[in-house]
N, C-alpha and C positions, 0 to 999 in steps of 0.2 A: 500388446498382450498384457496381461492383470496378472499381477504374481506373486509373490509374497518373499518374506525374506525373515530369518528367526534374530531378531536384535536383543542384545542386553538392557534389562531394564536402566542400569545403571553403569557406567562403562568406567567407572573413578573407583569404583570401592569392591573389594573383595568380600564377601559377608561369610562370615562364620558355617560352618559345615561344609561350604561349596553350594549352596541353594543359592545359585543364581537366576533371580526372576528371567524366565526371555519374556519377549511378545511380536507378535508376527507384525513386517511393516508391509504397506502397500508399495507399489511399486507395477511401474508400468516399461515394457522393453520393448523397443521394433529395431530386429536385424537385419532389414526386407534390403539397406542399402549399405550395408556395410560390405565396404570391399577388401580384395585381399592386393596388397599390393606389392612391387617388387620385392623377390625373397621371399613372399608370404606371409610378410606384416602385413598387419591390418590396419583398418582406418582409425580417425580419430572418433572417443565419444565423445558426446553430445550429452550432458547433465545436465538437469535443470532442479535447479532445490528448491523443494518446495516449500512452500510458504502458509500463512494462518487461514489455510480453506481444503475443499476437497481437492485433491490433487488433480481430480479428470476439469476440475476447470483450468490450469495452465496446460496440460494434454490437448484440451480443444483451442485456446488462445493462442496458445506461443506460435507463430506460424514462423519466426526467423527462424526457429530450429529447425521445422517441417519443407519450408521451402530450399535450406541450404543442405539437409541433410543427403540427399541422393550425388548433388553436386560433390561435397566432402570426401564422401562412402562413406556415411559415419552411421554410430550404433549411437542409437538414443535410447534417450533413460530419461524417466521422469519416477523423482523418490517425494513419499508423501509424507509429510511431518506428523512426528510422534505428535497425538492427541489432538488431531485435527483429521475432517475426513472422515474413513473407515481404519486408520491407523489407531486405536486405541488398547494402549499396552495392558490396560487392567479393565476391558469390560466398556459397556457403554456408557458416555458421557466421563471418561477417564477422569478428567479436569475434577468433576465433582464429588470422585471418590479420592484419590491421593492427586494432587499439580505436582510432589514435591521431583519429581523426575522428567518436569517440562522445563527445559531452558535451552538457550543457545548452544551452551555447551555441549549436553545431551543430543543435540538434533545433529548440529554439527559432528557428531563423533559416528554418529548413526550413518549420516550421507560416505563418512570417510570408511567406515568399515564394509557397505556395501559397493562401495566401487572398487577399494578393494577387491572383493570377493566375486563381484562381476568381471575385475578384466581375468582373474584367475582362474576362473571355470569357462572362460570361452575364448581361451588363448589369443587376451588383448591386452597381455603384460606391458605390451611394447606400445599400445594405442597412447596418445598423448587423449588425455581428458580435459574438455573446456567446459565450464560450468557456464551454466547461467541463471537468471534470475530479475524476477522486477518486485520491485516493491522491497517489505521485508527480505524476500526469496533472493532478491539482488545484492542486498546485507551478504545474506549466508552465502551466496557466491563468492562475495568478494573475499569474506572472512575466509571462507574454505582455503581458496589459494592463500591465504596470508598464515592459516593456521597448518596446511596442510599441503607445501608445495609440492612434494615430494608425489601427491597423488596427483592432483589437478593443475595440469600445467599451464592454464590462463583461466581467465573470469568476463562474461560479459554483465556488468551489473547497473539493470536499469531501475531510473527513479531507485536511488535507493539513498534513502538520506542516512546515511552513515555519519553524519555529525547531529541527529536530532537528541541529540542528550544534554541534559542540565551542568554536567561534568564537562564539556567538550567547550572551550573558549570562545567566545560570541556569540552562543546559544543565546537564540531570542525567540519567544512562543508565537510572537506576533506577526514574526517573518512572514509563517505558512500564512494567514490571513493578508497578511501586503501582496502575496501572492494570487489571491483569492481576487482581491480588488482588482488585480491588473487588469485580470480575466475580462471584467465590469468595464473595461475602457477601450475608446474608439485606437487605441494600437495595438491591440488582440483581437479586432474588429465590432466589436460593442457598438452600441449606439453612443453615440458624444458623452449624452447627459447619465448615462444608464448609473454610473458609481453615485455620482451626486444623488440619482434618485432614491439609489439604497438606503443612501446613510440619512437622507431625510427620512423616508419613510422609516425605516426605525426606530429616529425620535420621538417620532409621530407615536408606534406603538407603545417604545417607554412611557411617553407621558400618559398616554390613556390606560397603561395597568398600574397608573397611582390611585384610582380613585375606582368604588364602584361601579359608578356611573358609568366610566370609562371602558372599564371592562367587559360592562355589559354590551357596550357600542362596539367593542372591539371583536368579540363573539361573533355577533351579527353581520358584522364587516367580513371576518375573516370567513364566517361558515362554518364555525365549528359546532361539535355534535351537541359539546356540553359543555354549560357555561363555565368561563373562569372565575376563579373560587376568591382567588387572594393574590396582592401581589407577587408572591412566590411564582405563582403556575400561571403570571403572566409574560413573567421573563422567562416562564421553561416554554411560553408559547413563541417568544423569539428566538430561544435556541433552537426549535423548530424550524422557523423560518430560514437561522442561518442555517443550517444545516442542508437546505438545497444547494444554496449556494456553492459550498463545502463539494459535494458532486455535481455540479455544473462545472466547476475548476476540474476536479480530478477526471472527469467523461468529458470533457469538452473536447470530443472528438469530431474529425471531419466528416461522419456519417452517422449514420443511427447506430447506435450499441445498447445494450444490456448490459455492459461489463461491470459497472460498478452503479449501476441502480438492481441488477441482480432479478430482471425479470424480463427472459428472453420472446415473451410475449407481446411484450410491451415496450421496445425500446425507446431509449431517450432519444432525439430528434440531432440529427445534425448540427455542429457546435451550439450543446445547447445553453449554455451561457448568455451568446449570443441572442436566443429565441428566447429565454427570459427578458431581456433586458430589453427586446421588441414593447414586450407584455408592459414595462414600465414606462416606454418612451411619449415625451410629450402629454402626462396627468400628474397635474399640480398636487401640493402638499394634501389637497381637501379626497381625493381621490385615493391617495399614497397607501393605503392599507388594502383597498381592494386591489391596485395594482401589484402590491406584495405579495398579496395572496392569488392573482394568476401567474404572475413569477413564479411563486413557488409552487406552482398546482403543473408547472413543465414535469414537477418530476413526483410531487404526489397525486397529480391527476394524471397521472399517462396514459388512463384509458377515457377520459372524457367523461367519466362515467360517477365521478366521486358526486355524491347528494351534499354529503357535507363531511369536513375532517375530523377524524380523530389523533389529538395530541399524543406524541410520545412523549414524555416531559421526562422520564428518568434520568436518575444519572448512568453511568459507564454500566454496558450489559454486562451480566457477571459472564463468564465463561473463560475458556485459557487462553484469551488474550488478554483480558483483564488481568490471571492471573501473573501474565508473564509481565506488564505491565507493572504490576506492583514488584515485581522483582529482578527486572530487569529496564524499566523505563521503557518499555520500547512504547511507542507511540499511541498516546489515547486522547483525542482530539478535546473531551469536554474537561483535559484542565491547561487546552491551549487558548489563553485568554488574549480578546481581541481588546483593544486602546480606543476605538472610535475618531483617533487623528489619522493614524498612518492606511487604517482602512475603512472599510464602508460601514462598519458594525455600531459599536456602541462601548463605551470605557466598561470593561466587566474585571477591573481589579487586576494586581498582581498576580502573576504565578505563585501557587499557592502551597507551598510541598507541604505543609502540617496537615492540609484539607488533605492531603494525598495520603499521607502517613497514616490521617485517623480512618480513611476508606477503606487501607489495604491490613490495615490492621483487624477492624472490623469484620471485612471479609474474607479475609486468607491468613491474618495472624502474621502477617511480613511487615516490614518496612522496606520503603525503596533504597537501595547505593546508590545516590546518585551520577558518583563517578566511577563508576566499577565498569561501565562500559570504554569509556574514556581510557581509563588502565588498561582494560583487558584486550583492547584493539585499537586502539589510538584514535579513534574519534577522526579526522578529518585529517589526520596524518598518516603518510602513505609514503616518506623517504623511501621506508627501507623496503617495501614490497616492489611489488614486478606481474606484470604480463594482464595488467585489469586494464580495460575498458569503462570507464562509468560513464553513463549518457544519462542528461535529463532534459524534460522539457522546461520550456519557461512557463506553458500556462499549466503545468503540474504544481499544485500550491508546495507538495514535498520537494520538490528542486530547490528550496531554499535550506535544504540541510544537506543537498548531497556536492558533492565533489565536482565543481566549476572550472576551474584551472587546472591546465595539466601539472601532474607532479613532476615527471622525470619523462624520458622518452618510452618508455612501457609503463606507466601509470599514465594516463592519457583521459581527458573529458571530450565528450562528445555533446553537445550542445545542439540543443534542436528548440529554433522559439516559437515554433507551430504545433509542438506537441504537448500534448495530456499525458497523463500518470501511464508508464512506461509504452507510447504507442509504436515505438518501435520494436518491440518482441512481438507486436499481432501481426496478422496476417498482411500483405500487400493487399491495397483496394486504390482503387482507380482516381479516388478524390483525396488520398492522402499527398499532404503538400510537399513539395521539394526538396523541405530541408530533414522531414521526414526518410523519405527516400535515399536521403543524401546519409545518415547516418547509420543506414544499416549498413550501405556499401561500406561504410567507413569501419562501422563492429568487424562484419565478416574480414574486411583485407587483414586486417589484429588478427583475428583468427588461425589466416592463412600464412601467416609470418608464425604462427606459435606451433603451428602443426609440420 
């Protein structure tokens, strides 16, 4: 059921007169299984934080919460992040009229004062609350318990690379892309040759966007609507390129999905990584560009139907994840630069924070801190916390930022090397692999120790 809830714009600062801005948050609740148990306590909730999307898409995905919730008796709640969604505090497109009230902290205070306010109005003072979350949303799960134990008595937090900061010690951008490559290799099931073939074929592209002539071959080759202009918009034609790759790694699921190509009409093919790297198998260097381009056509031709592509070449789309990006770091893929040794891609430089500084300057008037997440949550240090689960897959490119070894005997990793970007929060299907299946049992028994 769709509800609403009256949040403070601001929850840090008192302002002069008492005019304190509210704005209504989204918010979705089903009681259908909540039970009442000995004495007439009630069950546990079920949270899920949301994350930088509309909220009714983890409402429909999460299925660990829906399939365990009846089992539990548990009251679920799914809360939708300030300025994302239909949650916007100031008006449509929030982000574009004031960001300055989008941040972690904000969101996080938001999720804590409605769970608050929810076990209080529906006499589930005594309900222990386990959060969950994947992605970002798996971040603010895990933070929530670390910031807020006293509400949320455990965290399930998938894929959540909680150490992908510049500030956090052996931060390396390159990682996510070595991750990327695995994907590409016959022990994630790939064909043999498929990484090798990438990383030629790319050369291949580099070289042909130094020269006119080249370019214009390369057009032709790839099938694009309109020619490439200048070297510039021939390397934004292979961040295109990688950029499937990029979601082949993170959907490289055991079934057909939409979830992260975001078009439930059209879904991506079962491990489609995999079915890319078919598209490459066994066409020499002289071929390597049109086999690029039905590689990458797994996921910009999903409907069969593409005549010819047209390039996105921009940089970072502006919106509030961008914004939160420039001010918080959290994660924005075009200034994680790949090496061309450790992965399939091509050398595209150091990480570059002054290109970041003059971007977020230019467009939001911030600068990044680079270690203020580092500070403000310890980065991939979890001593002193209690009752988190964190699960990643290995062919999730972001499992190389998140928490791989257990910390203590209640900070605990779950390790799945069959799975994609958080697949253990979705639904049970019949082709999901073993080790898949093996980690939810292993989330929920956490669970059932914490309640």
């Amino acid at each position: 059921q769709e509800s609403w809830f009256t949040q403070r714009l601001d929850h840090f600062h008192h302002h002069p007169g008492g005019n304190d801005t509210t704005f209504q948050q989204r918010y979705f609740l089903c009681d259908k299984f909540w039970s009442r148990g000995p004495g007439g306590s009630r069950g546990p909730i079920f949270f899920y934080a949301g994350n930088e999307a509309d909220v009714t898409l983890y409402v429909n995905a999460t299925g660990l919460i829906w399939e365990h919730a009846e089992e539990f008796g548990a009251l679920v709640l799914f809360a939708e992040h300030r300025y994302y969604g239909k949650t916007q505090p100031l008006g449509p497109d929030s982000w574009s009229s004031d960001p300055t009230y989008l941040s972690v902290e904000q969101a996080l205070a938001d999720y804590s004062v409605l769970i608050w306010n929810i076990t209080r109005t529906t006499g589930g003072e005594d309900s222990p609350v386990i959060a969950f979350g994947g992605s970002y949303g798996g971040m603010l799960a895990a933070w929530l318990r670390l910031k807020y134990p006293h509400l949320v008595t455990g965290a399930v937090a998938a894929s959540a690379p909680v150490g992908a900061f510049p500030g956090v010690p052996g931060w390396q951008p390159s990682k996510f892309w070595e991750v990327v490559t695995y994907d590409a290799t016959a022990s994630a099931g790939a064909v043999p040759e498929c990484s090798s073939n990438v990383r030629a074929a790319f050369g291949h592209v580099m070289a042909l966007g130094r020269t006119a002539t080249g370019r214009a071959a390369l057009g032709r080759l790839l099938r694009l609507c309109k020619p490439i202009e200048d070297e510039d918009a021939a390397v934004g034609v292979a961040y295109w390129l990688q950029g499937a790759f990029d979601a082949f790694a993170m959907g490289n699921y055991p079934y057909p999905s939409s979830y992260i190509s975001d078009d439930p009409a059209h879904p991506l093919p079962a491990w489609p990584m995999r079915a890319a790297c078919t598209r490459l198998a066994g066409r020499g260097l002289r071929a390597s560009d049109l086999a690029l381009r039905d590689a990458a056509g797994v996921l910009y031709n999903v409907t069969g139907r593409v005549q010819c592509y047209t390039v996105e070449t921009s940089g970072p789309a502006a919106g509030p994840w961008d914004y939160q990006w420039c001010t918080e770091l959290m994660a924005q893929l075009p200034y994680y630069p790949t090496n061309g040794i450790s992965d399939m891609f091509w050398d595209q430089g150091p990480f570059d924070l002054e290109a970041i500084n003059q971007h977020c300057e230019a467009m939001w008037g911030v600068r990044p801190r680079p270690f203020w997440s580092a500070i403000t949550y310890g980065g991939l240090d979890y001593r002193y916390a209690s009752n988190i689960v964190f699960s990643n897959g290995l062919y999730d490119p972001w499992s190389a930022y998140g928490v791989l070894t257990d910390i203590s005997d209640s900070v605990v990793a779950v390790i799945i090397p069959e799975g994609a970007h958080h697949l253990d929060l979705m639904y049970s299907h019949p082709s999901d692999p073993p080790s898949v299946r093996a980690a939810r049992q292993i989330e929920m028994d956490y669970v059932r120790n914490w309640v």
